[in-house]
ROVOGU-293842 format. One line per field, with one value per residue (C-alpha): residue number from 0; residue in three letters; x, y, z. Coordinates in pm, whole numbers. Layout:
! residues N
seq [NUM,...];
type [Ala,...];
xx [X,...];
yy [Y,...];
zz [Z,...];
***
This chain:
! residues 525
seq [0,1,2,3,4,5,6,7,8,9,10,11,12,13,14,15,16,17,18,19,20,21,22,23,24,25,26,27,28,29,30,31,32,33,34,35,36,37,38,39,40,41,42,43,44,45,46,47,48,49,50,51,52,53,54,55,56,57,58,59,60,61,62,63,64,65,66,67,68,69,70,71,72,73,74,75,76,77,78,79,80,81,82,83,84,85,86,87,88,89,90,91,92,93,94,95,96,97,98,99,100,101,102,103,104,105,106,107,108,109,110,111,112,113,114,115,116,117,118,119,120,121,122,123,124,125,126,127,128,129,130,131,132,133,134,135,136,137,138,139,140,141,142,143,144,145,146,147,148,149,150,151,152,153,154,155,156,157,158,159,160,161,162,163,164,165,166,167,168,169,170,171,172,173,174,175,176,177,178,179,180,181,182,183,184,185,186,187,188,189,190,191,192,193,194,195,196,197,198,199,200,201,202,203,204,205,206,207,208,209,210,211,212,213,214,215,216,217,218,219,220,221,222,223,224,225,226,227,228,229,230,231,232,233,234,235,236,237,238,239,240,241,242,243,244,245,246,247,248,249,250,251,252,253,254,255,256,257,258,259,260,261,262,263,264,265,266,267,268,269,270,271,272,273,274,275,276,277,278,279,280,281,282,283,284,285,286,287,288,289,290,291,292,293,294,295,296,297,298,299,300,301,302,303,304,305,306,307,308,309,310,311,312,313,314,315,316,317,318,319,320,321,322,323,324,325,326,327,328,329,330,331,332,333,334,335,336,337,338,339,340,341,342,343,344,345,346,347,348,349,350,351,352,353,354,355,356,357,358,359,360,361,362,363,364,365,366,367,368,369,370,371,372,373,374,375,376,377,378,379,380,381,382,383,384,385,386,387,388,389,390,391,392,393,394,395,396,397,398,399,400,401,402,403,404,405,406,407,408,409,410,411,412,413,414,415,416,417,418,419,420,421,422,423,424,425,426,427,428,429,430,431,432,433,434,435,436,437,438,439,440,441,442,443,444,445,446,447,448,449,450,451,452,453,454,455,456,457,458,459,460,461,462,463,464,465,466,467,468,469,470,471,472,473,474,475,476,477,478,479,480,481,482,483,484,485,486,487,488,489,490,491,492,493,494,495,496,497,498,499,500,501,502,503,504,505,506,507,508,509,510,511,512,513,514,515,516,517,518,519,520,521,522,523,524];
type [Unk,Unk,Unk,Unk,Unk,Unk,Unk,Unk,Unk,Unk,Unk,Unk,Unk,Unk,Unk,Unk,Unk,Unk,Unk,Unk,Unk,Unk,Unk,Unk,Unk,Unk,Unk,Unk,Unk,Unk,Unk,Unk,Unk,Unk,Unk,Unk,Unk,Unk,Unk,Unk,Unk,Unk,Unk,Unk,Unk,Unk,Unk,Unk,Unk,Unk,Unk,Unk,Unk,Unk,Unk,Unk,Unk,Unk,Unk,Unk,Unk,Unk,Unk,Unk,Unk,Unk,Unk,Unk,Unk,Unk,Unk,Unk,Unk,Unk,Unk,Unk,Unk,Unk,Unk,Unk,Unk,Unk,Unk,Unk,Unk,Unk,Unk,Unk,Unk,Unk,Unk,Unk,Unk,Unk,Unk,Unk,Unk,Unk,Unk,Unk,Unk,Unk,Unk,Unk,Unk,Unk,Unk,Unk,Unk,Unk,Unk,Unk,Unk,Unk,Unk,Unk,Unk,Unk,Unk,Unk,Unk,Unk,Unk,Unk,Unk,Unk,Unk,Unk,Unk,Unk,Unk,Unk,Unk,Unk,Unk,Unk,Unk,Unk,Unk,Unk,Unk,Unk,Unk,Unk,Unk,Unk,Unk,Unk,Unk,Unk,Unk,Unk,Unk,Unk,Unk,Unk,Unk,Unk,Unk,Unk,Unk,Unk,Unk,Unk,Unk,Unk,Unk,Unk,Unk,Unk,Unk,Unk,Unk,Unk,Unk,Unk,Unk,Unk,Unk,Unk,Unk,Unk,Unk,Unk,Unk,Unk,Unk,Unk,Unk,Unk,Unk,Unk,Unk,Unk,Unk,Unk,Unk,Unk,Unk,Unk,Unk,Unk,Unk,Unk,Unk,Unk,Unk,Unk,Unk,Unk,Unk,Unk,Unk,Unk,Unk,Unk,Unk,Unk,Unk,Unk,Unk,Unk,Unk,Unk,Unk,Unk,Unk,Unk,Unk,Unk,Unk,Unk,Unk,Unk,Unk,Unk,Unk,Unk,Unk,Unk,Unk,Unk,Unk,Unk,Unk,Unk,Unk,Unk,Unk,Unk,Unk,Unk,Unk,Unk,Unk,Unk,Unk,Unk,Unk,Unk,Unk,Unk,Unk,Unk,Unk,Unk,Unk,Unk,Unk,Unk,Unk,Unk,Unk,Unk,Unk,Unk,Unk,Unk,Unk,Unk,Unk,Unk,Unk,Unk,Unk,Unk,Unk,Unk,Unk,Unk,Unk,Unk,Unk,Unk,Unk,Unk,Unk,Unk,Unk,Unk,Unk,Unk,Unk,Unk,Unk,Unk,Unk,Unk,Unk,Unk,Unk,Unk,Unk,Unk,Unk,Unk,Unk,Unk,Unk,Unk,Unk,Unk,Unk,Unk,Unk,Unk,Unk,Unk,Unk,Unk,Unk,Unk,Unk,Unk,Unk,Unk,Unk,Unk,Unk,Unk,Unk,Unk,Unk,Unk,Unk,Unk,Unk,Unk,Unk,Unk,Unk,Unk,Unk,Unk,Unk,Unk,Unk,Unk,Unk,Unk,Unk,Unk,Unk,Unk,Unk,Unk,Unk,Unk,Unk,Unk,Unk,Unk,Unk,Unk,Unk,Unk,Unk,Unk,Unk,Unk,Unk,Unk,Unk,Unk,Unk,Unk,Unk,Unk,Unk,Unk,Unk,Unk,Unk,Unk,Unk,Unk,Unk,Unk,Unk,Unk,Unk,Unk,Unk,Unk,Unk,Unk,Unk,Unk,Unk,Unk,Unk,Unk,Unk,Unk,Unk,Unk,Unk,Unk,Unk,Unk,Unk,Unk,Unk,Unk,Unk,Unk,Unk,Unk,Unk,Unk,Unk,Unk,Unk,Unk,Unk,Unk,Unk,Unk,Unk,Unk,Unk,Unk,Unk,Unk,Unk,Unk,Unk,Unk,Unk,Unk,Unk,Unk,Unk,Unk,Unk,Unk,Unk,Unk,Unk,Unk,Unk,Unk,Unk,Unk,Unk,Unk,Unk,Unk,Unk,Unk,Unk,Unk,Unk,Unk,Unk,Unk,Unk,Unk,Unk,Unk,Unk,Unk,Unk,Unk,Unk,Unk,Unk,Unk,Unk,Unk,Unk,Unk,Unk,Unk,Unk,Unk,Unk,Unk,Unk,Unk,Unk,Unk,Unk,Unk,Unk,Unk,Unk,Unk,Unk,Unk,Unk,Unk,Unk,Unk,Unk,Unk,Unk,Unk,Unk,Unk,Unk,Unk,Unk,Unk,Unk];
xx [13503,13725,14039,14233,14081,14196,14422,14170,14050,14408,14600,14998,15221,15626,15848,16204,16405,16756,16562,16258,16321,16670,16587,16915,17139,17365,17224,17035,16670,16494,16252,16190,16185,15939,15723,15760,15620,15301,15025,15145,15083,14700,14644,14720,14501,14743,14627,14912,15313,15576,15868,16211,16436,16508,16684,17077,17268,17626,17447,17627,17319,17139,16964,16874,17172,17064,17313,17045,16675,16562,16718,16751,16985,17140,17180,16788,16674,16610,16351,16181,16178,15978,15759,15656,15628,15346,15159,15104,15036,14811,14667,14588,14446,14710,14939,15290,15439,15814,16066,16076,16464,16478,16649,17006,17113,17436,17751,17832,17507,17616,17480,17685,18009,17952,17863,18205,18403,18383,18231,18087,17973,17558,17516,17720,17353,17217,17392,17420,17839,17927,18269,18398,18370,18784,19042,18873,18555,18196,17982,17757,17670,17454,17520,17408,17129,17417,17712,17944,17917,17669,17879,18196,18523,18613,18986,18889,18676,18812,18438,18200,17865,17569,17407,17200,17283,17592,17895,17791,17430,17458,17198,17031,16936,16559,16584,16743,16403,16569,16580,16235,16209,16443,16244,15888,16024,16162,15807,15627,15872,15787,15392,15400,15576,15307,15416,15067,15282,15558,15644,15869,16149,16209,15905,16000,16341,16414,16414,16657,16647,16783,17044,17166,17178,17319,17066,16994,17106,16842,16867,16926,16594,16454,16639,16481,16677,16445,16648,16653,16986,17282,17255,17398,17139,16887,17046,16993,16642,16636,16497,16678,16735,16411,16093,16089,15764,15878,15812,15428,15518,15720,15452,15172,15348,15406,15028,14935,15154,14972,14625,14682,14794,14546,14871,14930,15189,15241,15544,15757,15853,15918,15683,15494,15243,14907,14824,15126,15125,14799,14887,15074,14795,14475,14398,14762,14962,15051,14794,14897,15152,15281,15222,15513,15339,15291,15649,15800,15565,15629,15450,15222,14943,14753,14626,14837,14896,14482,14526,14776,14602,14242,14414,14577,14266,14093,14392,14342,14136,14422,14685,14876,14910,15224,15410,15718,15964,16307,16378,16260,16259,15990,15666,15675,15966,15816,15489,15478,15323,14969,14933,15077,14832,14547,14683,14673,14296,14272,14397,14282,13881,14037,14007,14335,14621,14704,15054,15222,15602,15721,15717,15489,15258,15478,15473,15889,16113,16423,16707,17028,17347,17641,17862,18115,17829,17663,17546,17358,17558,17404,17588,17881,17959,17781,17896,17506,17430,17172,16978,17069,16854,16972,16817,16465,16645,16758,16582,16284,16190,16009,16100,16180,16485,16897,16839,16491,16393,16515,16803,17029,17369,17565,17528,17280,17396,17284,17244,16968,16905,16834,16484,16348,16072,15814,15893,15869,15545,15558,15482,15215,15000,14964,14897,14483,14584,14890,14936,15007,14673,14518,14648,14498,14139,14202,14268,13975,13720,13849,13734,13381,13289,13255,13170,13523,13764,13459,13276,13424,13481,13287,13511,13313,13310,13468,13637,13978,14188,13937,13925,13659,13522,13224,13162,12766,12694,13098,13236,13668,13778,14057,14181,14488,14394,14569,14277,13931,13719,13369,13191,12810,12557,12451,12708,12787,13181,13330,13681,13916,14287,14231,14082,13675,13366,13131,13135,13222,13470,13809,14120,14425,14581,14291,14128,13759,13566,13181,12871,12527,12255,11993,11663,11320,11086,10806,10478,10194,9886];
yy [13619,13934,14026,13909,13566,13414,13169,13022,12878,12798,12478,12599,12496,12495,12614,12474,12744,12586,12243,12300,12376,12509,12728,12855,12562,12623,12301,12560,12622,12973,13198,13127,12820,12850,13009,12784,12556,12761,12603,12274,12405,12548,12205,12050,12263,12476,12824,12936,12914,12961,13059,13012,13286,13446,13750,13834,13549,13424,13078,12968,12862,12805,13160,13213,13436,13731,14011,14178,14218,14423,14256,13893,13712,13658,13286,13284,13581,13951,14144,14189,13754,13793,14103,13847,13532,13741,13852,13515,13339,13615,13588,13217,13319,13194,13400,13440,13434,13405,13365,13673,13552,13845,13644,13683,13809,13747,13825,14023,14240,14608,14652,14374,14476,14834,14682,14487,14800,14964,14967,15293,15257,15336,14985,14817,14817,14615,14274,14118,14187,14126,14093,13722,13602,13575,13504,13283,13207,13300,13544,13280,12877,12935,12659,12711,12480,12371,12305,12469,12786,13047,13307,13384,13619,13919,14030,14398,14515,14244,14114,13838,13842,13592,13348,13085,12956,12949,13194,13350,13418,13679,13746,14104,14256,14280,14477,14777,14964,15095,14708,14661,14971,14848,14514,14694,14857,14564,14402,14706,14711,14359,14345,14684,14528,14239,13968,13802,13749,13592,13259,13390,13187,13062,13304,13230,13303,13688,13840,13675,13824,14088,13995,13718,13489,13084,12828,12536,12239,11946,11581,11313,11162,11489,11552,11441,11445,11537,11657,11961,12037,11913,11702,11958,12144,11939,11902,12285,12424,12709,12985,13279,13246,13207,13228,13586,13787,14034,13866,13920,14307,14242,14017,14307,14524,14337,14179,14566,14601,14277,14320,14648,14492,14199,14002,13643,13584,13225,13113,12856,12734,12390,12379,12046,12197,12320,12489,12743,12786,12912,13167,13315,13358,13553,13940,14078,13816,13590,13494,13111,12900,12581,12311,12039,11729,11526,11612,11461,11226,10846,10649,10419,10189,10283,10635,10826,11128,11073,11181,11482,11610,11621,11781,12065,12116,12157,12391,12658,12689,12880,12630,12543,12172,11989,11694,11767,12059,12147,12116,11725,11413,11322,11200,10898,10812,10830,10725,10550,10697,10574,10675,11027,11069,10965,11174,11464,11392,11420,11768,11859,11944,12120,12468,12624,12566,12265,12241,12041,12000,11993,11627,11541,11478,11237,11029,11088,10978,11100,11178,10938,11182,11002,11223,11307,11554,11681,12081,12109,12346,12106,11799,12006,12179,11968,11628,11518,11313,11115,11462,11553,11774,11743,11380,11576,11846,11686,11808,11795,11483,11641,11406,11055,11188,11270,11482,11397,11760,11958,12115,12086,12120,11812,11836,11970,12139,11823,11446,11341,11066,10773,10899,10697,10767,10664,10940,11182,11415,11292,10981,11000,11225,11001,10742,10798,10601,10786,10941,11285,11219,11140,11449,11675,11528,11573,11972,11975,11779,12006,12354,12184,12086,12447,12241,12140,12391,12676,12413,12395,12019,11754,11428,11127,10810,10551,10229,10192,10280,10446,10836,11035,11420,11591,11908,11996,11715,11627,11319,11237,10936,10760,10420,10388,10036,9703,9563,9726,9937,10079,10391,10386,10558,10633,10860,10889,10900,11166,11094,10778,10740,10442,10319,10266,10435,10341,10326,10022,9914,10169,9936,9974,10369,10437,10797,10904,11214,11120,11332,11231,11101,11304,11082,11203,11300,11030,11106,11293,11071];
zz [8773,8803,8578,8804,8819,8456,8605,8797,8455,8309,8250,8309,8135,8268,7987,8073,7814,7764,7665,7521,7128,7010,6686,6578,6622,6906,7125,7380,7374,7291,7336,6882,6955,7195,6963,6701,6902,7031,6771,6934,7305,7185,7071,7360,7588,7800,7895,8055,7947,8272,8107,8299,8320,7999,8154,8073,8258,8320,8334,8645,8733,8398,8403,8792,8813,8700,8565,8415,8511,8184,7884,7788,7732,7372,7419,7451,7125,7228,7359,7009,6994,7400,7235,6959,7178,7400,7160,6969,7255,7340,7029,7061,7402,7632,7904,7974,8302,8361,8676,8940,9083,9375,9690,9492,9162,8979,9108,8739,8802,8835,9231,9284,9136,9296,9636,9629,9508,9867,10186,10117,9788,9790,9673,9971,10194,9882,9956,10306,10412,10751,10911,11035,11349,11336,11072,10814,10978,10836,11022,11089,11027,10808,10530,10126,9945,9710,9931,10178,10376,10276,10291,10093,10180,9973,10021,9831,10152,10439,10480,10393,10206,10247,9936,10011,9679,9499,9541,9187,9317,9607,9843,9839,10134,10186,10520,10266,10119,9809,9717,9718,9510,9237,9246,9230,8930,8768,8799,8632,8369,8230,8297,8083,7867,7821,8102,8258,8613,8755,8946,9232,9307,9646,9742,10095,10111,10067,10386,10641,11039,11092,11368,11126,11417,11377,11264,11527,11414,11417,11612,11369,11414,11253,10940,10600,10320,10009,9737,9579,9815,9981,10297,10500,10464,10597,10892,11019,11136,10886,11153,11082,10683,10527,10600,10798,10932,10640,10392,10414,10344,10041,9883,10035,9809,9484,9526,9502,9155,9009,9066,8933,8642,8608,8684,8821,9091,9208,9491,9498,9785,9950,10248,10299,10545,10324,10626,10610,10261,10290,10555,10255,10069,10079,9941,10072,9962,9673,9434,9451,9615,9424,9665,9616,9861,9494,9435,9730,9825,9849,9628,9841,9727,10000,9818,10028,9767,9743,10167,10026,9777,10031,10263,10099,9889,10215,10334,9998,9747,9585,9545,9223,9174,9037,8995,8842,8753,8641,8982,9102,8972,8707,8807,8618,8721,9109,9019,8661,8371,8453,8852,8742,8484,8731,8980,8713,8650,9039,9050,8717,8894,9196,9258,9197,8911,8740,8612,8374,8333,7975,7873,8143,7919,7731,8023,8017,8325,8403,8134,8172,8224,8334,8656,8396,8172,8461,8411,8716,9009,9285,9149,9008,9368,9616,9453,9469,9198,9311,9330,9015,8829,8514,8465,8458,8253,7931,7563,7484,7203,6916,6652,6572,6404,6528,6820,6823,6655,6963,6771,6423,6648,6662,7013,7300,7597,7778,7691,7531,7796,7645,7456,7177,6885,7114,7381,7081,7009,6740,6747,7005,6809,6596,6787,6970,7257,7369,7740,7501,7345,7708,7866,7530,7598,8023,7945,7719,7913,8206,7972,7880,8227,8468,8745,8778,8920,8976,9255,9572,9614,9853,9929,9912,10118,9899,9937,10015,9723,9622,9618,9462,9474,9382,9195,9097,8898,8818,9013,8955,9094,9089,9188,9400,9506,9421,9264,9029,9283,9146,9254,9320,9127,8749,8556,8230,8171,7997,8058,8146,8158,8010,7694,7784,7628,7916,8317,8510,8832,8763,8730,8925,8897,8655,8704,8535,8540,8500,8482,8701,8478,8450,8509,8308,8591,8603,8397,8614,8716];
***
């Protein structure tokens, strides 16, 4: 494998910041905390920590506002506390990869508060400002993820400029070359600085066309609402705000600046389709895209995430796999504990890069936080509380002790939603038939067996219910069935979701990975 290839081989790992470990006692997580909690990660398996946005903040938007792109924030340590945190993980031979938030920054970052000072400030051409189309109307329909109009009037210069997001988070302008310059920069000034790579945020948005025309708006019978937005917006056929031709130049350019660096870069973006994710991969584009079908798949007995996961494997061998994030509902909560860890196993063998979400591997569902403590801007603005993120948000359970370990403050920043001693870590190291202890033996099988994730994968005819792959001599299978569904052959198993030490029929949402049986050759005559 080449330098650039170490992810291939990694287990990620999604580091929500504000709720992962608070260690100075102000009910927010932090980049110490974090690294207190490093020894803990290693034993678990994970190769590679995604880090949120650590950066200088006005947490409108819990740290994907950016004010500034070189510093972090105080709330989260300082720059010495990030130095230290790479080069322990390092040490313990994992990599650190954090947010790359270039479609907007904050509206209290300097270009910003230059660009709004006059229309012939050098800045201006870094934001998107456009005049109305009359007295108080937007220069376009365009409509934000989060609620309302994506666009916002300024009195100061008698125009509007464009976000996609909230008010606070302004779009740059990507069709303006000394942005991409400032960005390029930005990048080489962390990966010096020890960074492995970068998950891009909305890695599809950025550019926008250039005439800024209005979006079509769909037919009823073609809008899906899926979370992650308001309504509205799934109710406009997003042509002209995301998902540009120039985007494959941007990413061109920043693929250059991570090879060069032995650096990772994986997108996020919510396209369904494996097929165009993977025309945004290859050797002048992004290293990975996450692909999000587990995320917002329904749950159906009928192994349709089995039919999901074939088909985007097919699609790219270069996908990153996922079930949940700070962004979507748990996967237990969507699956239950046991088809998400089978589904895990599933992905766990496929070329590409399995990721877990912090507390994933506690089997957690979604956090209870009543309307009234809501943090999240999409519930806040867009009154969407059945998509609020904040129930996969909520603090981390260390400890079977007040505030289950995550911080001495008498309160967190968010609920703790309902968690008891059982959800903790805890607790389920301790106990050798935990879903924590069966995701630490998953990630370790996966490192002893090179078959799995190195072998390109050949689907095999199965029963219904039952789905099942082969690498070299590596088989994982997985029963989405109704009722116990066994696979043909002699293996011997080296891993089950369940509790078994030997092969037989796979119960209902039970996953195994199993080895062929290597048969003495018969004596000569």
């Amino acid at each position: 494998m080449t330098r650039q290839d170490w992810w291939a081989d990694a287990v990620g790992y999604e580091v929500y910041l504000p709720s992962f470990c608070d260690s100075d006692g102000d009910g927010w997580g932090d980049l110490p905390g974090v690294l207190s909690k490093l020894d803990y990660l290693h034993w678990l398996g994970v190769d590679l920590l995604w880090l949120t946005p650590f950066y200088r903040s006005p947490m409108h938007d819990h740290g994907y506002d950016i004010s500034d792109y070189r510093d972090v924030d105080p709330r989260f340590g300082t720059l010495a506390d990030l130095d230290r945190l790479i080069d322990e993980a390092h040490e313990l031979g994992m990599r650190v990869i954090s947010d790359l938030v270039v479609n907007h920054s904050s509206n209290e970052h300097p270009w910003f508060l230059m660009s709004r000072s006059s229309k012939d400030n050098p800045y201006r051409d870094h934001y998107l400002w456009r005049p109305g189309r009359g007295p108080g109307q937007p220069p376009n329909n365009w409509v934000a993820t989060f609620g309302g109009p994506a666009w916002t009037y300024d009195e100061h210069t008698d125009e509007w400029y464009a976000h996609l997001f909230t008010p606070e988070q302004p779009d740059l302008d990507w069709g303006n070359p000394k942005v991409a310059d400032e960005v390029e920069s930005i990048m080489r000034f962390w990966l010096d600085r020890g960074l492995d790579g970068f998950r891009v945020d909305t890695a599809h948005y950025l550019a926008k066309h250039p005439d800024l025309p209005d979006n079509p708006r769909l037919p009823a019978d073609r809008v899906r609402l899926i979370g992650g937005a308001v309504a509205d917006w799934y109710h406009y056929d997003h042509q002209h705000d995301i998902g540009q031709p120039a985007l494959h130049d941007i990413h061109r350019r920043w693929r250059m600046i991570a090879d060069d660096h032995g650096a990772f870069l994986v997108g996020e973006t919510h396209m369904l389709d494996p097929g165009a994710l993977a025309g945004y991969l290859g050797r002048d584009g992004l290293h990975s895209y996450f692909y999000f079908g587990l995320i917002q798949a329904e749950v159906d007995a009928g192994g349709t995430e089995a039919d999901l996961l074939r088909a985007a494997a097919t699609a790219s061998p270069a996908l990153s796999w996922a079930q949940s994030s700070h962004d979507w509902s748990r996967a237990a909560t969507r699956y239950g504990a046991a088809r998400s860890l089978a589904l895990t196993t599933l992905t766990i063998g496929l070329p590409g890069t399995p990721f877990l979400y912090q507390g994933d591997e506690l089997g957690l569902v979604n956090g209870v936080v009543p309307a009234d403590q809501a943090q999240d801007p999409l519930a806040k603005r867009g009154g969407n509380h059945e998509h609020n993120r904040d129930a996969s948000r909520t603090p981390m359970p260390w400890r079977a002790e007040e505030n289950l370990g995550f911080t001495s403050a008498d309160k967190a920043w968010l609920p703790f939603g309902d968690r008891t001693p059982a959800d903790t870590v805890e607790v389920q190291q301790q106990d050798p038939h935990s879903i924590l202890n069966a995701h630490r033996r998953l990630l370790h099988v996966r490192r002893e067996l090179p078959d799995l994730r190195r072998t390109e994968p050949t689907w095999l005819d199965t029963a219904p219910g039952l789905v099942a792959y082969q690498c070299g001599n590596t088989v994982v299978a997985a029963n989405f069935g109704t009722a116990p569904a066994e696979l043909d052959g002699d293996w011997l198993l080296r891993y089950s979701t369940v509790d078994r030490t030997e092969p037989g029929p796979l119960a209902p949402d039970e996953a195994v990975i199993l080895e062929r049986v290597a048969r003495p050759s018969p004596p000569a005559s």
